[in-house]
C-alpha positions in Angstrom: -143.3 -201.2 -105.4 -141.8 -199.8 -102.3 -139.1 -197.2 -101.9 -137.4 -195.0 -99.7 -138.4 -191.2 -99.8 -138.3 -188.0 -97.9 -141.4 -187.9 -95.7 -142.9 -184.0 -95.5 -144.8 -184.7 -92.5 -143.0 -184.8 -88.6 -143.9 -186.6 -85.9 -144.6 -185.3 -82.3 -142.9 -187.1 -79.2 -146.8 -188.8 -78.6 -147.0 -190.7 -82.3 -143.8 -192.4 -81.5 -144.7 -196.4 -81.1 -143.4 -198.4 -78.3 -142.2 -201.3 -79.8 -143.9 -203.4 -76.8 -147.4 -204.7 -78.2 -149.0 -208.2 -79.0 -148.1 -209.2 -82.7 -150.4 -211.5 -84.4 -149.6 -214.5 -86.1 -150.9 -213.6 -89.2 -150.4 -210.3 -91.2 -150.1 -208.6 -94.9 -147.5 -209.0 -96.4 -145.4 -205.4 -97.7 -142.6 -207.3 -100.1 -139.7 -204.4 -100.4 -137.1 -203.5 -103.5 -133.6 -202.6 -102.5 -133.9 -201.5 -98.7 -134.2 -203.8 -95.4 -135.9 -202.3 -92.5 -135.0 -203.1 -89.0 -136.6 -203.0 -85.9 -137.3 -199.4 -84.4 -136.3 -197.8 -87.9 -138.6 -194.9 -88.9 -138.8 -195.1 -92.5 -141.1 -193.3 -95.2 -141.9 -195.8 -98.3 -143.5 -195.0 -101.3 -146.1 -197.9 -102.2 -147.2 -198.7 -106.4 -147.9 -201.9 -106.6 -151.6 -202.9 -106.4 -151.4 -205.9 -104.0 -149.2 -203.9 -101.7 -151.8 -201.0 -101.6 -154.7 -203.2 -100.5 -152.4 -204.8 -97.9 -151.7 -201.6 -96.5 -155.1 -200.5 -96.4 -156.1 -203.8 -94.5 -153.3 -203.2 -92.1 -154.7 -199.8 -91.2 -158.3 -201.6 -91.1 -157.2 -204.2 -88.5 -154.4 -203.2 -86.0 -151.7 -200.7 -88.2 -149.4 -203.7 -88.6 -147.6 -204.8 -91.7 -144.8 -207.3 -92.4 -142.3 -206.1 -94.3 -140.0 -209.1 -96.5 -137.3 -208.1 -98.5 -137.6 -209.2 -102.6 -134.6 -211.7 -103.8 -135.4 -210.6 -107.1 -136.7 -206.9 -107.2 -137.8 -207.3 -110.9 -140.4 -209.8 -109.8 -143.9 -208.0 -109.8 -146.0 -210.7 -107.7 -143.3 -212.7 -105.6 -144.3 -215.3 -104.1 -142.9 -217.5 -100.8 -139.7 -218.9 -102.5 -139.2 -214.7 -104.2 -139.1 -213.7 -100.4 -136.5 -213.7 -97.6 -137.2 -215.8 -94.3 -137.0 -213.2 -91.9 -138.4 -209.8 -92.2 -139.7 -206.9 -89.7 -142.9 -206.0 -88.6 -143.8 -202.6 -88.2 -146.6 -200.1 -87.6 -147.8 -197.5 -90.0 -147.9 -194.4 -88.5 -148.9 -192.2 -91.3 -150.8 -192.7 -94.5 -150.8 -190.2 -97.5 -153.1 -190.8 -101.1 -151.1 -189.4 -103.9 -152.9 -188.2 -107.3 -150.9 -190.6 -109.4 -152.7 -193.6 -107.0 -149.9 -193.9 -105.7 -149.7 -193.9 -101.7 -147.0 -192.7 -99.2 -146.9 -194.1 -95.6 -144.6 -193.7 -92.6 -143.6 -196.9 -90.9 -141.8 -198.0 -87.6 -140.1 -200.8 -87.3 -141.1 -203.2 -84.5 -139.3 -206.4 -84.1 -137.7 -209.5 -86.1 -140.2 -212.2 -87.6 -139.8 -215.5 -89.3 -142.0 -216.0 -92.3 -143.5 -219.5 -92.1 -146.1 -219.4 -94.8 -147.1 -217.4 -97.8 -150.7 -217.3 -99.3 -151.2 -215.3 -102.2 -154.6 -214.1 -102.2 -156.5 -212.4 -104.4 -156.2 -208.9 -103.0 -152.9 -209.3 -101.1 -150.4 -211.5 -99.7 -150.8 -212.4 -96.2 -148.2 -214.5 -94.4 -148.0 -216.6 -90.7 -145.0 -215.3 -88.7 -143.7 -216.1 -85.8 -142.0 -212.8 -83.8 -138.2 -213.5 -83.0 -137.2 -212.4 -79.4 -134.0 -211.0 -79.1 -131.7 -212.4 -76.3 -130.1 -209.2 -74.2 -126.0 -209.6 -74.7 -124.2 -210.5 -71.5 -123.3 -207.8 -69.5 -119.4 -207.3 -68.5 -118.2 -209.0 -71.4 -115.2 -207.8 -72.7 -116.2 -209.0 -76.3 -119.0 -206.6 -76.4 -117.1 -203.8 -75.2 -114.7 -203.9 -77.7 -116.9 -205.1 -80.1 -118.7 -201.4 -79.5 -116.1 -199.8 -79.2 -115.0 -201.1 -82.4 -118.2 -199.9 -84.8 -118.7 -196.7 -83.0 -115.1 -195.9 -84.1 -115.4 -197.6 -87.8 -118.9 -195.4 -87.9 -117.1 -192.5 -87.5 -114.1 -193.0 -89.7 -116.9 -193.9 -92.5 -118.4 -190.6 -91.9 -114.7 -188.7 -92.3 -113.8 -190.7 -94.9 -117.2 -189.7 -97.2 -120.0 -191.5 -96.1 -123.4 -190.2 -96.3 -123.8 -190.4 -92.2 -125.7 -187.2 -90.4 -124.4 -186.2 -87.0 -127.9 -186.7 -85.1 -127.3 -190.8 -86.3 -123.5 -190.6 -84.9 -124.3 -188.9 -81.7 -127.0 -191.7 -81.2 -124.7 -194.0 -82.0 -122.0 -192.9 -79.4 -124.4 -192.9 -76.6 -126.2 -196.1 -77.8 -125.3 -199.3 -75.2 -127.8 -201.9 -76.5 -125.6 -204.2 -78.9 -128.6 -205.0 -80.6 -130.2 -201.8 -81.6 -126.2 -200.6 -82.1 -125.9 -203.1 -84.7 -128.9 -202.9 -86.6 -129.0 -198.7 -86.2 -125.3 -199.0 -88.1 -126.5 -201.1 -90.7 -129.4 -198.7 -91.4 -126.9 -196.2 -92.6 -124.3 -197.9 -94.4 -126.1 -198.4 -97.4 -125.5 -202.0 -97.6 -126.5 -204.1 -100.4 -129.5 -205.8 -100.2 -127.9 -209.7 -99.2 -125.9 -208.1 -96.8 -128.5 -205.7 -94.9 -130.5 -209.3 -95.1 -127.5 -211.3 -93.3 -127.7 -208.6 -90.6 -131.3 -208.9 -90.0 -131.4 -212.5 -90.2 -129.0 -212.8 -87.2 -131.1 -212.5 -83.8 -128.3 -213.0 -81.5 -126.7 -209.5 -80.8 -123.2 -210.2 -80.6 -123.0 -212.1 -83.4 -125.3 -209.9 -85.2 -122.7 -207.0 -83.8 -119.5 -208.5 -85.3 -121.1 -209.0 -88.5 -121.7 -205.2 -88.7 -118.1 -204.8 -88.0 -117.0 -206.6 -90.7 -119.1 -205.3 -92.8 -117.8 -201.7 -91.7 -114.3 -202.9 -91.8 -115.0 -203.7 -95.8 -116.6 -200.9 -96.2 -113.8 -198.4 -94.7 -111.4 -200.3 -96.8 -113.5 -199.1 -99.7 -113.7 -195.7 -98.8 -109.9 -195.3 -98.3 -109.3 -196.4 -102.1 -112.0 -194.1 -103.3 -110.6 -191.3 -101.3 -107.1 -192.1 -102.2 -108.7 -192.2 -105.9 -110.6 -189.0 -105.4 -108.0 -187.3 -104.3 -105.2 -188.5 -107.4 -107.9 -186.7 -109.4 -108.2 -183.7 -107.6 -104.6 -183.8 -107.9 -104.0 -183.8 -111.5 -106.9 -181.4 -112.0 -105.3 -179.0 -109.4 -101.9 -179.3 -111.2 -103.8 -178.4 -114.5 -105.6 -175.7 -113.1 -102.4 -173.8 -111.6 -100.4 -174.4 -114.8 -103.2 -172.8 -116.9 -102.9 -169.7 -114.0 -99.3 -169.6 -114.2 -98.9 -169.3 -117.6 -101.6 -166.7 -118.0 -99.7 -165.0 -115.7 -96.2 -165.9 -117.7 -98.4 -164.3 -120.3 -99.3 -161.0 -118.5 -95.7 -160.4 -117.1 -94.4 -161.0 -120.5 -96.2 -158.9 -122.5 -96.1 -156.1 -119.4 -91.8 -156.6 -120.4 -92.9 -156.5 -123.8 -91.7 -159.3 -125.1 -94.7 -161.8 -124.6 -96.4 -161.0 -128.4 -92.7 -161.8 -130.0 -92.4 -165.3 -127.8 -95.7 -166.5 -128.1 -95.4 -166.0 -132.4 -92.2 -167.4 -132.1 -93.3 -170.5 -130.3 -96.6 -170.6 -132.5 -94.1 -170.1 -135.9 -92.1 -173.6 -134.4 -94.6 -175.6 -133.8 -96.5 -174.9 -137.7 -93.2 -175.8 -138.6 -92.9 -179.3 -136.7 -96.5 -179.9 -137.6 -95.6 -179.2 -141.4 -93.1 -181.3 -141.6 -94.3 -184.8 -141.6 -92.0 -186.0 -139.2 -91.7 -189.8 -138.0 -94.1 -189.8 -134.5 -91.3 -190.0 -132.2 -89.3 -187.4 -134.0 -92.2 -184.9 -133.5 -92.8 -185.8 -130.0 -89.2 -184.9 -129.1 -89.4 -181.6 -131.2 -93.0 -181.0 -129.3 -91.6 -181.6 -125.7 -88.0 -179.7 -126.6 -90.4 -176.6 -128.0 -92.9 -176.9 -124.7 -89.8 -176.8 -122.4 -88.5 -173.5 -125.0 -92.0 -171.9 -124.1 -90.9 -172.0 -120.0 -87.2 -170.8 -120.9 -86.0 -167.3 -120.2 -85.9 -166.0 -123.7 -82.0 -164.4 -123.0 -80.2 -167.6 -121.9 -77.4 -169.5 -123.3 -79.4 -172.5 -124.1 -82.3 -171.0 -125.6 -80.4 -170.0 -128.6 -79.1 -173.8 -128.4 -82.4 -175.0 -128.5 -83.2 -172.3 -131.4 -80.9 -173.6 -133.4 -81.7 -177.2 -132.8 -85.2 -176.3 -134.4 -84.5 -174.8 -136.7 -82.3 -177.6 -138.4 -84.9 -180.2 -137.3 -87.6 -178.1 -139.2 -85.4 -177.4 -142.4 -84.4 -181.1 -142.5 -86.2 -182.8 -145.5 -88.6 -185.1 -143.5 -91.2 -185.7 -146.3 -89.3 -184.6 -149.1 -87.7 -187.1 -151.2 -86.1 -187.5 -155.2 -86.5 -190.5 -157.5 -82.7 -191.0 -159.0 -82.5 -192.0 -162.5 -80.4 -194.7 -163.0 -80.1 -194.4 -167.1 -76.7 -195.6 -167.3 -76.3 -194.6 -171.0 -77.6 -191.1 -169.9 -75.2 -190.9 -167.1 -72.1 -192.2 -169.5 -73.2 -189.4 -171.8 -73.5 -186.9 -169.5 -70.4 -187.6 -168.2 -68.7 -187.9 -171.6 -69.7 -184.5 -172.3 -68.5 -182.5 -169.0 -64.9 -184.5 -169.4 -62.5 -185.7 -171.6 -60.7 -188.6 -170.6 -60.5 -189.9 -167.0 -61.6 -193.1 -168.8 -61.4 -195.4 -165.7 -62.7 -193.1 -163.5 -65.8 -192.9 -165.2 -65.7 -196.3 -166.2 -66.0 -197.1 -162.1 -68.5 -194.5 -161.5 -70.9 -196.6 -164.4 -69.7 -200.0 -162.4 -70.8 -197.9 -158.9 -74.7 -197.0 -160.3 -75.5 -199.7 -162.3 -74.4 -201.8 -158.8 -77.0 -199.1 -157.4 -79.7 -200.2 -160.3 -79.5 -203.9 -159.5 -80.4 -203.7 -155.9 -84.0 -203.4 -155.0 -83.2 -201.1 -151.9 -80.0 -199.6 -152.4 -77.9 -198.4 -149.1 -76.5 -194.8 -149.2 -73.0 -195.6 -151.1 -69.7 -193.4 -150.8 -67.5 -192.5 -153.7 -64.1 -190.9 -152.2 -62.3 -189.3 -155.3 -58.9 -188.8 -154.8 -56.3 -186.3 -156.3 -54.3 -182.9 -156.4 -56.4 -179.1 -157.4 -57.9 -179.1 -160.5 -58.0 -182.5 -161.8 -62.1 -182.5 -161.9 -63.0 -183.8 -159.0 -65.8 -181.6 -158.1 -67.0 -181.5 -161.7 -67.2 -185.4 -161.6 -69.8 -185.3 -158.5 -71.5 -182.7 -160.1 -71.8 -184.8 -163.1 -73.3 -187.7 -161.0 -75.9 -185.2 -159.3 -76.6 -184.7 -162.8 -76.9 -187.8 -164.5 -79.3 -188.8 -161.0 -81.4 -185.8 -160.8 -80.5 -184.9 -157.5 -79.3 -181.8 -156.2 -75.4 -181.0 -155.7 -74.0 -179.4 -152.2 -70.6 -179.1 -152.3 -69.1 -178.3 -148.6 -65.8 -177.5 -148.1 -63.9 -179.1 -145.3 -60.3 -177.2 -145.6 -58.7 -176.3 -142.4 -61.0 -178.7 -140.6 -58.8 -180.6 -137.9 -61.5 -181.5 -135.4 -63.7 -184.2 -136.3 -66.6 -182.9 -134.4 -66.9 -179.7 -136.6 -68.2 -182.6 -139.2 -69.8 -185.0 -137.2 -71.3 -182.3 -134.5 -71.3 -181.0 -131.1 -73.5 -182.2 -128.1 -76.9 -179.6 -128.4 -75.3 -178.4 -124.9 -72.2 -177.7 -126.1 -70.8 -174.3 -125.9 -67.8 -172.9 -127.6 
């Protein structure tokens, strides 16, 4: 297995390899998981696998050289030709480091593009004939490869400002870097590409092309960025709004109990919302009383509409949510019970039997009105307190005399003030 890690060691200026030496036809083979190298990258790997360890050891035997191939699949422990990509890079090792686990750590340089014709599978290591790709130079004065630069220098930087994990030794190379080529391939290295397309990039020897596949791969990846910054910063948004709401009401708190009136406001709220809770309300009935008590909790205590919004609790809360009475529809109780609180008014009573055994007969009976009609003192009142009788429900008797508006029965607006 091979893998990127920090290397502890440094290099002086003299253990820096010229990418200008005679590469053989055939070398080991060092199959990578999850990273592409390129051609003058200076990468420490990390090196388990058994096969691979033997092929580095008889790279440092012979000449230092390795080929490194990219794994398809990086679950495969001994790949084989068809579990390998085409083209790969062959590098030096500079530096070699035996770990206790068995594990060893080595520090390789990138030399140049190679074609993998063959694969044998020994039974120490893989080996593999290559052929070394030359790179043609990009034509000089072409407009395409100016703007082409221009272009990934510019998306390079935007990436970094936008988030991306790119130091500013790598960007100032970058912006002094003229070689399409090693541009490209230097801009890959640090975009953290997936492993298909770091691959596509490495497979292209042609620089411009090779160049404007890096810029579209930048341009996609910018595009990414932007939506993860616009995301990031929603959520900074909403936890910044939650944090100075939490700070402003401790404050609210401190001023108000510095007036001395926080203690009494923050029972009272605490007093409404037991209530609301209590009550068993329907859910959107408790969500409105919730919301109207939260927007109580900013009010100035001394205003108008505070004391509107008192009382409107207060009747919500004392309404009856979850309380409820089973009538008793007996209609020889209720003819009896009338028959003893009043002699005669035989039709009346008759047609108050009629109204509740109309009542009985319906499975879900509809709230009914009976409108008695006479002058003082002929037992109207009596009669409906006969029928909360003979139901077993409670009487309320609410006197309307005087009454000429008909919103002191049905109600004001909740804003309303008289």
């Amino acid at each position: 297995m091979s893998q990127v890690e920090e290397f502890s060691g440094s290099l002086s200026e003299g253990e820096i390899v010229e990418p200008m030496m005679q590469i053989p036809s055939e070398l080991p083979v060092l199959p990578l998981r999850d990273i592409v190298i390129y051609p003058f990258m200076i990468v420490p790997l990390f090196v388990s696998r058994d096969k691979s360890i033997k092929a580095v050891d008889e790279a440092l035997t012979q000449n230092r050289m390795i080929m490194l191939v990219s794994q398809k699949d990086v679950d495969k422990e001994e790949p084989v030709q068809e579990d390998l990509y085409k083209v790969g890079t062959v590098a030096v090792i500079m530096r070699m480091l035996k770990l206790p686990d068995g594990r060893i750590r080595i520090l390789i340089q990138g030399l140049s593009r190679a074609k993998v014709d063959s694969v044998k599978a020994g039974s120490d290591y893989v080996k593999a004939h290559i052929t070394p790709v030359s790179e043609p130079l990009a034509p000089e004065n072409s407009l395409e490869v100016e703007a082409l630069v221009r272009n990934v220098r510019g998306s390079m930087e935007r990436a970094a400002s936008l988030g991306k994990n790119i130091s500013p030794e790598v960007l100032a190379i970058i912006a002094n870097l003229e070689d399409a080529g090693r541009l490209a391939d230097l801009s890959a290295s640090n975009l953290e590409l997936k492993v298909e397309d770091a691959q596509s990039v490495l497979d292209i020897h042609d620089p411009v092309p090779r160049l404007r596949r890096v810029n579209d791969l930048l341009s996609k990846e910018i595009d990414v960025l932007t939506v993860q910054q616009e995301i990031n910063t929603q959520a900074r948004a909403d936890i910044d709004r939650s944090q100075r709401e939490y700070f402003l009401r401790q404050q609210l708190k401190a001023i108000q109990s510095e007036l001395g009136e926080g203690n009494e406001l923050f029972e009272e709220i605490e007093l409404y919302r037991d209530k609301i809770l209590k009550a068993k309300m329907p859910q959107t009935a408790e969500e409105e009383s919730l919301r109207q008590l939260k927007k109580l909790e900013r009010m100035h205590p001394d205003t108008a509409e505070t004391a509107t919004l008192r009382n409107w609790l207060d009747i919500i809360t004392d309404l009856p949510w979850s309380k409820s009475s089973k009538d008793n529809l007996n209609l020889k109780k209720a003819e009896r019970i009338l028959d003893e609180d009043h002699y005669g008014l035989e039709r009346v009573k008759e047609r108050i039997v009629e109204a509740l055994a109309v009542r009985k007969l319906l499975e879900k009976p509809k709230g009914s009105i009976l409108c008695l009609v006479g002058p003082p003192g002929v037992g109207k009142t009596s009669l409906g307190r006969s029928i909360a009788r003979a139901l077993n429900r409670k009487f309320v008797r609410l006197s309307l005399g005087g009454l000429h508006d008909e919103a002191e029965i049905r109600g004001h607006r909740r804003t309303y003030v008289g």
